[in-house]
N, C-alpha and C positions, 0 to 999 in steps of 0.2 A: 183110930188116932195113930199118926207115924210115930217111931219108935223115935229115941235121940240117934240112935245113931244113923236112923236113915238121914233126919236133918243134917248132923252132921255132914255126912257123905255129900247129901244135893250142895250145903254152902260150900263146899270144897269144890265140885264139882266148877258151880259160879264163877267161884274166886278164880279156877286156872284159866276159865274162857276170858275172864277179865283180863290176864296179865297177859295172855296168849295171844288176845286180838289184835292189842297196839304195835307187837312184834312182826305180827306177819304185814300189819299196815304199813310201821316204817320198813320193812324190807322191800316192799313191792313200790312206796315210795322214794328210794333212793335212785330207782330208775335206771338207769345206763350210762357209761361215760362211753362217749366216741372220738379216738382221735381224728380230725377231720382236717385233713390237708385241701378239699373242696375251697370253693368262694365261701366267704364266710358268710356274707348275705344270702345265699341260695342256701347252702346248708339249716342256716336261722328259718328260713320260709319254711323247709323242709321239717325242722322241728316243731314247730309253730304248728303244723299242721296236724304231725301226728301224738301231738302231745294234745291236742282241743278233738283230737276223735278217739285218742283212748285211755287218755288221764296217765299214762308213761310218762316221767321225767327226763329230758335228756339232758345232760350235764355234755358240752362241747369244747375240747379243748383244741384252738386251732392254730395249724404249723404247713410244714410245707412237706410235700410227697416223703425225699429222701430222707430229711431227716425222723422222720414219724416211721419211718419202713425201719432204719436202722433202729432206733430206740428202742420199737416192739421185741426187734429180734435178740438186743440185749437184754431186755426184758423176760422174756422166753413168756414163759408160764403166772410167773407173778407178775405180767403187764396188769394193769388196773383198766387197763380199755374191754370195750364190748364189743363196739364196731369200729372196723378200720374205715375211711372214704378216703378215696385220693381224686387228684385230677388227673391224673395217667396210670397206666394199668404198668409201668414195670415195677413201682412199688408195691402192687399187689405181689407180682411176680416175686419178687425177693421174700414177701413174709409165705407168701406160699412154699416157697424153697424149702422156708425153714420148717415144714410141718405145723406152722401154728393159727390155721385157719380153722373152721370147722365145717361140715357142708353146709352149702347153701341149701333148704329147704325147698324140696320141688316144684311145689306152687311157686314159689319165690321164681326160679329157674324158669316155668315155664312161661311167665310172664311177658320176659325179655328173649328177643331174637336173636337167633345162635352165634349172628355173628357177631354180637357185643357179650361174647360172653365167655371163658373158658372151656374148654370139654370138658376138664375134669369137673366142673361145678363147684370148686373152693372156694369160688368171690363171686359176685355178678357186674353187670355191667348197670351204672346209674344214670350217665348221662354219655354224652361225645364231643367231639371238635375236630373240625379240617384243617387239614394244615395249608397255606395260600403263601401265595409270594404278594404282597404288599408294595403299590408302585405308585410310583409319582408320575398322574396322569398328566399333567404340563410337559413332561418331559420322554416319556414316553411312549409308542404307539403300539399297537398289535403285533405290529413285524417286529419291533425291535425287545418282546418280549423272551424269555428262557420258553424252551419248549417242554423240558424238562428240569426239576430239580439239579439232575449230574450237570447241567449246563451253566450251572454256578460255579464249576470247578474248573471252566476255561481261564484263560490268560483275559480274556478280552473283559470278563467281569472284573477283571481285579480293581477293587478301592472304589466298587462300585454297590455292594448289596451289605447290608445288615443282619445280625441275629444274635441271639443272646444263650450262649453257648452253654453258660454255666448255667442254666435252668433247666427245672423238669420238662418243661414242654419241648426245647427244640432234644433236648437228650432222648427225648422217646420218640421224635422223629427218627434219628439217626438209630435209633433199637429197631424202627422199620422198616431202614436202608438196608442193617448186616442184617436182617432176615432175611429180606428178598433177594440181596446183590452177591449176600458171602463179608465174611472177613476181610478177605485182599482186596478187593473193590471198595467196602467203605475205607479203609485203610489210606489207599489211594485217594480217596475224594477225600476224607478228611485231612489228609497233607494239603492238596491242592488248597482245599477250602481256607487252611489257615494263611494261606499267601493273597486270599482274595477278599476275609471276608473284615469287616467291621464289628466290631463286639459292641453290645449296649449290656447295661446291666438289666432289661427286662424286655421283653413283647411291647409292652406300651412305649417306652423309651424309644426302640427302634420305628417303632409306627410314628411317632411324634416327627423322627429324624426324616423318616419322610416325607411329614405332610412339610416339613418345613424347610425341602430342597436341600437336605445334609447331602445325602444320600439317595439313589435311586430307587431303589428297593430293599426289603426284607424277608427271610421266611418265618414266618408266624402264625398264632391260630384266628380263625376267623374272628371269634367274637369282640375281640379289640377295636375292630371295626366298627361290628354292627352295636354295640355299645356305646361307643361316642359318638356313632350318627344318631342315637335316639336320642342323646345329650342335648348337648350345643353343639357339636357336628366341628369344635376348632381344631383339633388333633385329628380331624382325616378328611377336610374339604377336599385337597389336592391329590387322594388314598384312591387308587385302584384298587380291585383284587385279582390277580389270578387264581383260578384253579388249573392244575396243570392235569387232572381226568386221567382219562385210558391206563387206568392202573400205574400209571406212572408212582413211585416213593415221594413225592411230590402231592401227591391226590393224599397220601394216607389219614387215616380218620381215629383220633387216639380213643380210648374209650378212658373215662373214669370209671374208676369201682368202686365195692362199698364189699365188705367182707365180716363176718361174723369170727371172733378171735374162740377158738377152742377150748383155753383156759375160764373163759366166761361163767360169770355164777347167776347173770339172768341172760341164759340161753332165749329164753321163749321172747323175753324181749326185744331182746338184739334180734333173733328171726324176724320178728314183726315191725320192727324198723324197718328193714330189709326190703320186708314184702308191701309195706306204705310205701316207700320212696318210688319205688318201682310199678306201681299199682298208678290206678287212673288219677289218683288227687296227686301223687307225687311227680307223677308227668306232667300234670297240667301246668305244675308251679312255672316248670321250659318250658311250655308253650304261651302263657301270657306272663309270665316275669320276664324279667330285665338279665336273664343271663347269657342269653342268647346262645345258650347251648344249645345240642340235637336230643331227643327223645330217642329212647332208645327201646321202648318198650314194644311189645306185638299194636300192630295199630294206632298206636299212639301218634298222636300231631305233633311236629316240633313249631316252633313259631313260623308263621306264614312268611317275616324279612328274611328267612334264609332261605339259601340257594334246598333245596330238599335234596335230603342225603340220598335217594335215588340215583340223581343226580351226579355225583362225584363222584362214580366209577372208582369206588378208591378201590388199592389191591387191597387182596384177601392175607391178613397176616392174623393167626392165631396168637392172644394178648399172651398166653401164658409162658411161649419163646421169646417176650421181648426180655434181653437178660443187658438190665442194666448196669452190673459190674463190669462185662468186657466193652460197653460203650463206655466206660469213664475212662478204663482203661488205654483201649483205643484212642480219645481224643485225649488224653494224657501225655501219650506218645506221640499226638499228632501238635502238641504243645497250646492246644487249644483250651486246654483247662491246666 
């Protein structure tokens, strides 16, 4: 016969696994918050998915690149986020600045091809987009196309092309201008450009301006396009695209990222977002969704509408030099923001 106090002992023993268990449940159910500067639909798909293959909550709060880069960094340590996403990699760049990334997990890394990715491995690369000049094919031909981006900073373009300045997107364009060209030379085009160009307040705005004979062109990212021709197709019946190729700043291809915050108290989770998004179900979401992104992963298909990033000769610019303080800067000075 057991003594009392062995009884004792086991109901105690019970009793703690009892109170112990619903603890460690609701912790691993509170899941992950992710700041998510991404499309908010793609990102949803992206949850969706890996919340139904590994029972992970994600809780997505969604904003826009710069300001979700800056808030982190005031943030520092007691951000409440897990994982960072953006849709251009200089707001990785800046939270990486500040030291508040953590590594990317190697499998995570080796998933994705080197050149959508950082060297140091602080962030990785989730998805892509081209950047194109946007034309109103009524109006004009082959020949009377830019050969290059700098070609926007002629006298003869003036009051003739669009873009939307104050946004992430074309701002990390021009982060892949001063890479490649220097200081002085974006310098110089972004003067020029402010004497030539038209501002919208967004990519779709400016694409609009075209299909509807405002304007003759724009520089902006591909999938404006291939998004509203899967639509109804009325904001870009009249829509060229260039690609301007041969490496030209013009060809450049921005990468989104997705980053794992350092301060993190479910590490293992937030890796494994990571390594989902990146992984074959989270590529596949680009290749048959609606975002008309690029896949970014080793092998991975992106949607068969686009041009294949083979393809777009874009240059070779490492994400983690694009330094998007001295572009605001720059086009600050150049009165364009």
């Amino acid at each position: 016969m057991r003594s009392a106090l062995s009884i004792f002992a086991s109901a105690m023993a019970l009793c703690y696994a009892f109170l112990a268990a619903p603890a460690l449940a609701q912790d691993t159910n509170d899941g992950i918050i992710v700041y998510n500067a991404q499309h908010e639909s793609l990102a949803n798909e992206w949850v969706k998915g890996f919340t139904r293959d590994t029972g992970i909550k994600v809780t997505l709060r969604n904003g826009e690149d710069p300001e979700f880069a800056n808030q982190i960094v005031t943030e520092g340590a007691a951000t409440p986020a897990d994982v960072f996403l953006t849709e251009n990699s200089p707001a990785m760049a800046l939270v990486d600045a500040a030291g508040l990334f953590a590594p990317v997990d190697g499998d995570t890394l080796a998933q994705v091809s080197k050149e959508f990715r950082p060297a140091n491995g602080h962030w990785v690369g989730i998805a892509a987009r081209s950047t194109v000049f946007a034309y109103d094919k009524t109006k004009l031909t082959a020949d009377k196309l830019p050969k290059s981006l700098l070609d926007l900073a002629d006298p003869g373009w003036k009051g003739r092309w669009a873009a939307s300045p104050s946004g992430a997107d074309f701002q990390s364009i021009i982060g892949a201008l001063l890479e490649i060209k220097g200081e002085a030379d974006t310098a110089e085009w972004l003067n020029a450009t402010k004497a030539n160009v038209t501002a919208y307040r967004s990519n779709s705005a400016a694409m609009k301006a075209v299909n509807a004979g405002e304007i003759e062109g724009a520089v902006i990212f591909h999938y404006y396009y291939y998004g509203d021709q899967a639509q109804t197709g009325e904001n870009s019946k009249n829509v060229g695209l260039l690609y301007f190729k041969d490496q030209d700043p013009g060809a450049f291809v921005s990468i989104s990222g997705g980053g794992v915050l350092a301060s993190s108290k479910h590490a293992k989770e937030a890796q494994a977002f990571l390594k989902w998004i990146t992984g074959k179900d989270g590529q596949d979401v680009l290749k048959t969704g609606t975002s008309f992104e690029y896949a970014v992963s080793v092998g991975a298909d992106s949607n068969p509408a686009l041009v294949p990033l083979k393809d777009l000769q874009a240059p070779k610019v490492d994400p983690s030099n694009l330094n998007s303080k001295k572009v605001t800067d720059l086009m600050t000075a150049a009165g364009l923001l």
